[in-house]
C-alpha positions, 0 to 999 in steps of 0.5 A: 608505085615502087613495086619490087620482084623478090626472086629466089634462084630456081624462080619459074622464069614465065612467072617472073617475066609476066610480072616484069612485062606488064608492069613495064607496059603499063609504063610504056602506055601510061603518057597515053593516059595522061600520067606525067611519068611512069607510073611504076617503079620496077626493082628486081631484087635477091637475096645474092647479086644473082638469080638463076631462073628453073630454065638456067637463066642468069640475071642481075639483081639488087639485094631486097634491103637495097630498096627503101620503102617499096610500096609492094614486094611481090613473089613470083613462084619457084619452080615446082609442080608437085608437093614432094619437090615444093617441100625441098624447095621451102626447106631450101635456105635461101628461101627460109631467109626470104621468109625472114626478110619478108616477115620483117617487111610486113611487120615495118608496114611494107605489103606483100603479094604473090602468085602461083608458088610464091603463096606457099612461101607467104604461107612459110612466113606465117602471112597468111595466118588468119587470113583469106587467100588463094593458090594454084589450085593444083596444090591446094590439098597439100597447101590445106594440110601444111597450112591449116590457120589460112582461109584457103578458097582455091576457086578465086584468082585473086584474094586480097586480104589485108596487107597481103594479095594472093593470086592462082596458078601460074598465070596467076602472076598476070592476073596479080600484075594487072590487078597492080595496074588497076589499084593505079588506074583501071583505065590503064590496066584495060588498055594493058590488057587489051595491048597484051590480049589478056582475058580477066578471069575472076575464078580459077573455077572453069580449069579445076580438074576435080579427080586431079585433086582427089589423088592427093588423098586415098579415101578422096580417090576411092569416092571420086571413083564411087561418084564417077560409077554412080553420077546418074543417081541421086547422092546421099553422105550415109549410102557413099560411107557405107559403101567405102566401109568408112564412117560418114563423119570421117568422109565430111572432115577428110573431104573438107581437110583435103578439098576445101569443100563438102561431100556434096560440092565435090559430087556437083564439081565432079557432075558440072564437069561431066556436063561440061564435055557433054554440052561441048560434044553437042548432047542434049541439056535434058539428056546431060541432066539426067545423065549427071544426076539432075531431075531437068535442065534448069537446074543444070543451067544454075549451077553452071552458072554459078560453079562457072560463070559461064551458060551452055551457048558460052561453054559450046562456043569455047569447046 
């Protein structure tokens, strides 16, 4: 498989390594599975003969129209952790090239991936348009508004849609990485992983810090601290407008544009991660239900399972 990484200066340098070092482990360990050859063939491309990482790191790089036919281009993210400074970078020039370049590829057949930030820049290019993807959840409101065409689902690490593969925040680039590996062999890429000691995480769920997400918007900060005072109670869409004076309508559709979610779903987020610190600090399951809201446990025990994947003796033992 020619898998080509397309970095643009400024690249977060952990994203762009993770990439590059699981990629080249999977070939080191491939003859121990029977592979004749490597099974990747790894470019590292740019726009210029060289990319200057966030961390000031120079390195070599061949021009992106150098490579014949790769069968993946992938993105790793710039560096950017807040939507002012992302907005810089996208309007940045080199990176409306990397749009047009990666525009033309998709349209030649070629497919595309990126990880973290590097889906906003699949987003510039109008990739996503359609489609389901995922980004790094900490982003996903200003992703939301920028990118209203794209079936966004936050809570997912890896989304494949089509020709294109998305993967979550800055980790991501390993998960996108070994999900490379697992289209070759998912026995190689088990062996990877348990080489580099990497966890499969299927959600971005479990590292969600929901009030986080909710200052992105006034009227979503001001709920956020209405659900926090009044978590014991039961929830209803009308009591909560009337008591932030705005219309319920208007809560349900600023909600859903800004957290990808209804009302209710952002009360049970903000009520399962309540719960969560309470059964990590040893309370009992009885007491927590009550405390967030649930009239008995059992239905704390099902939607911790299903928001998390993970049971009370799970989240105890990680605490």
């Amino acid at each position: 498989m020619k898998v080509v990484v397309f970095a643009l200066d400024d690249v977060f340098d952990s994203g762009m390594a993770v990439l590059l070092d699981t990629l080249a482990t999977a070939n080191e360990l491939a003859a121990s599975q029977g592979f004749d050859k490597a099974p990747f063939d790894v470019r590292l491309t740019g726009l210029r003969k060289r990319v200057r990482t966030a961390l000031g790191f120079t390195t070599t790089v061949e021009p992106l129209d150098a490579v014949r036919k790769p069968d993946w281009i992938v993105v790793p993210a710039l560096n950017a952790k807040q939507a002012d400074s992302l907005t810089l970078r996208l309007q940045r020039r080199d990176v409306q090239e990397a749009v047009e370049h990666l525009q033309r590829r998709h349209a030649n057949g070629i497919n595309i991936a990126a990880a973290c930030i590097g889906t906003f820049v699949l987003a510039e290019a109008g990739l996503l348009d359609g489609e389901e993807a995922t980004t790094t959840w900490s982003l996903a409101p200003f992703f939301r508004q920028r990118y209203p065409a794209v079936k966004l689902d936050d809570s997912r690490m890896v989304v494949e849609s089509g020709r294109v593969v998305t993967a979550g925040a800055a980790m991501g680039h390993l998960d996108l990485a070994l999900w490379l590996v697992r289209r070759v062999s998912p026995e190689l890429a088990e062996l990877v992983a348990r080489f580099m000691l990497i966890d499969r995480r299927a959600s971005q769920a479990h590292y969600i810090i929901p009030d986080y997400l909710a200052h992105s918007d006034p009227l979503i900060s001001k709920f956020e601290r209405w659900i926090r005072d009044n978590l014991s109670g039961g929830f209803s869409l009308l009591e909560v407008a009337h008591a932030l004076a705005v219309h319920p309508r208007t809560l349900q559709r600023r909600t859903e544009a800004i957290l990808g979610k209804s009302p209710l779903e952002f009360v049970q987020d903000l009520r399962i991660e309540r719960a969560r610190h309470l059964i990590s600090a040893g309370h009992n399951l009885e007491d927590i239900a009550a405390e967030v809201g649930y009239a008995d446990a059992a239905t704390l025990r099902t939607l911790l399972r299903r928001k998390l994947g993970q049971g009370v003796r799970e989240i105890r033992r990680l605490k």
